[in-house]
C-alpha positions in Angstrom: 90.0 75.3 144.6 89.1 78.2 147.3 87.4 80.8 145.9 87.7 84.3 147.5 84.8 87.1 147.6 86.5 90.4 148.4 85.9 94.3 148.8 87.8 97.0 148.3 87.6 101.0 149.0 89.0 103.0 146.6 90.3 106.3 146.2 86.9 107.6 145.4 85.4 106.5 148.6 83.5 103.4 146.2 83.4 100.5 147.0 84.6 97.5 144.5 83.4 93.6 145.1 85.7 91.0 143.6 86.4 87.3 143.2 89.5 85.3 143.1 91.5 82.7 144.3 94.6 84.9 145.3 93.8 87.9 146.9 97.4 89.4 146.5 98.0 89.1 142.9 94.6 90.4 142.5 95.4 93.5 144.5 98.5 94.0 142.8 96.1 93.8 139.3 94.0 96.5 140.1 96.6 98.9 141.7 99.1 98.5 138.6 101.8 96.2 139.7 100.6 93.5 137.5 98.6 93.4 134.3 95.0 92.7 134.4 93.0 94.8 136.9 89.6 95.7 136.7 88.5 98.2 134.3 86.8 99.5 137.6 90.1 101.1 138.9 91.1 102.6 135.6 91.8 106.7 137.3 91.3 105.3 140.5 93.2 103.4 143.2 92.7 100.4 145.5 93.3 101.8 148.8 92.5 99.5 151.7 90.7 95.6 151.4 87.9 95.6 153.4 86.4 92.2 153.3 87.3 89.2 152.8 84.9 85.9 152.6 86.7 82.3 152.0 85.9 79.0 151.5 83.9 79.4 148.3 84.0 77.3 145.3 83.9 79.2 142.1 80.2 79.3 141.3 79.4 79.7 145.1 81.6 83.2 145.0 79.8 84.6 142.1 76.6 84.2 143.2 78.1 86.0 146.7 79.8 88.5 144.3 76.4 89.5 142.3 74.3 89.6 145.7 77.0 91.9 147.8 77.0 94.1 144.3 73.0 94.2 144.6 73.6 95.5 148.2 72.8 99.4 149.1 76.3 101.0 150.5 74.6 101.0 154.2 74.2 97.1 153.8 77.8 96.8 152.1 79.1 99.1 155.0 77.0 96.3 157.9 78.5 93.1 156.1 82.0 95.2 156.9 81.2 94.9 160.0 80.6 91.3 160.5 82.8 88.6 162.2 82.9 86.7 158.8 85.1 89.3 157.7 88.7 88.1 157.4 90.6 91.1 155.7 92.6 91.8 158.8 94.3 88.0 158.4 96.1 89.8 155.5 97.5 92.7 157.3 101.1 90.8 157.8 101.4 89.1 154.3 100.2 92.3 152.3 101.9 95.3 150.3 101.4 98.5 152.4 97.8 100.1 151.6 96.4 96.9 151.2 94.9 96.6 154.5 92.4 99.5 156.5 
């Protein structure tokens, strides 16, 4: 199965780092639409994904999931940055808000 490692901002200006292997339904988790978002958002919102890694088996994303968490928010804000990032590939498929 393809394992995603994911960021998103939230209405606090934090950042949150996720895994799944559906992106959209976990979006829809955390901002409400489905049951069982992250504690995380709980008086805060999911406002735009940021990153998005693929290609990740399920162990492989954790271990990408723990280091990005270990990560200063300059680093977080470089890895942003990088070509690796494929958030805007969901800009099409996605509710409104989900993309920057």
């Amino acid at each position: 199965m393809n394992w995603f490692v994911y960021i998103i901002l939230a209405s606090n200006n934090s950042l949150y780092t996720g895994i799944s292997t559906n992106v959209e339904r976990r979006w829809k988790e955390h901002s409400g639409e489905k049951k069982g978002g992250a504690r995380f958002f709980n008086g805060k919102k999911p406002m735009a994904l940021m990153y998005v890694e693929e290609g990740h088996t399920r162990s492989t994303a954790g271990k990408r999931e723990a280091a990005i968490k270990k990560m200063t928010r300059p680093q977080k804000e470089a890895l942003l940055k990088e070509m690796q990032n494929r958030a805007s590939n969901y800009a099409e498929t996605l509710p409104v808000g989900f993309n920057n």
